[in-house]
C-alpha positions as CSV (number, residue, x, y, z in Angstrom):
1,X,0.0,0.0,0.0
2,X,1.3,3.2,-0.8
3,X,2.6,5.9,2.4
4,X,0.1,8.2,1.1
5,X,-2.4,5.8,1.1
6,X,-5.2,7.5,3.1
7,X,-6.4,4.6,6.3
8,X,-9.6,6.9,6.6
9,X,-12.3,8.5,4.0
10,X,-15.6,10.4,5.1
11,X,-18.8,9.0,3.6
12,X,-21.3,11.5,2.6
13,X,-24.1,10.9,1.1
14,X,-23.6,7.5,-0.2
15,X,-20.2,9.0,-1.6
16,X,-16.2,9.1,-0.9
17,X,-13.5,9.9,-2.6
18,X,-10.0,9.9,-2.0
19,X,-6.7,10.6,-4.2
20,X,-3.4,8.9,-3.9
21,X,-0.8,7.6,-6.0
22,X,0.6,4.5,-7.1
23,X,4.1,4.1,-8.1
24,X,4.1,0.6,-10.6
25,X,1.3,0.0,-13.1
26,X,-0.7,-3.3,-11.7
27,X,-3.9,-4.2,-10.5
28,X,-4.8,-2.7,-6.8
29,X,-8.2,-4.0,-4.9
30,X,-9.2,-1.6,-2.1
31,X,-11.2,-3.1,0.7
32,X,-13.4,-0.7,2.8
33,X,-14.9,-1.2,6.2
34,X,-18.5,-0.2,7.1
35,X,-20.9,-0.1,10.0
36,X,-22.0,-3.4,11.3
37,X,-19.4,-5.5,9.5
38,X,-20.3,-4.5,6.0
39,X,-17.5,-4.9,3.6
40,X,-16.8,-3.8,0.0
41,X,-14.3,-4.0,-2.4
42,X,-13.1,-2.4,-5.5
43,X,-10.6,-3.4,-7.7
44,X,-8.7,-1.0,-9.8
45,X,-6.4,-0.9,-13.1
46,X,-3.5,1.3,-12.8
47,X,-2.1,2.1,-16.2
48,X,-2.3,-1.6,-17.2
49,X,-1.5,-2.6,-20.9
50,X,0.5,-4.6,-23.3
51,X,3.9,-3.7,-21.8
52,X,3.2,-3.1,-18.2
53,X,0.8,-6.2,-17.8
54,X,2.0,-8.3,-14.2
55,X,3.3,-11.5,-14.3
56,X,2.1,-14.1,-12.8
């Protein structure tokens, strides 16, 4: 996880939004925390393509 990764986001209105950066191209999921146990995930391509594609 990046050091500017923020560990905290207000929700308003059914909305957050956050802005950090990521150093190496890949595929990042972000897992948030709700009230009452509720989780959700997102995962998100970071400048993926031809020549930047992970290897397994």
């Amino acid at each position: 996880m990046p050091a500017n990764f923020p560990s905290t986001v207000n929700l308003t209105d059914g909305w957050a939004s956050f802005v950090t950066t990521f150093t190496q191209a890949g595929y990042y999921r972000i897992k948030a925390e709700g009230p009452n146990g509720s989780v959700g995930r997102q995962t998100v391509d970071v400048g993926v393509h031809a020549n930047t594609l992970p290897t397994p």
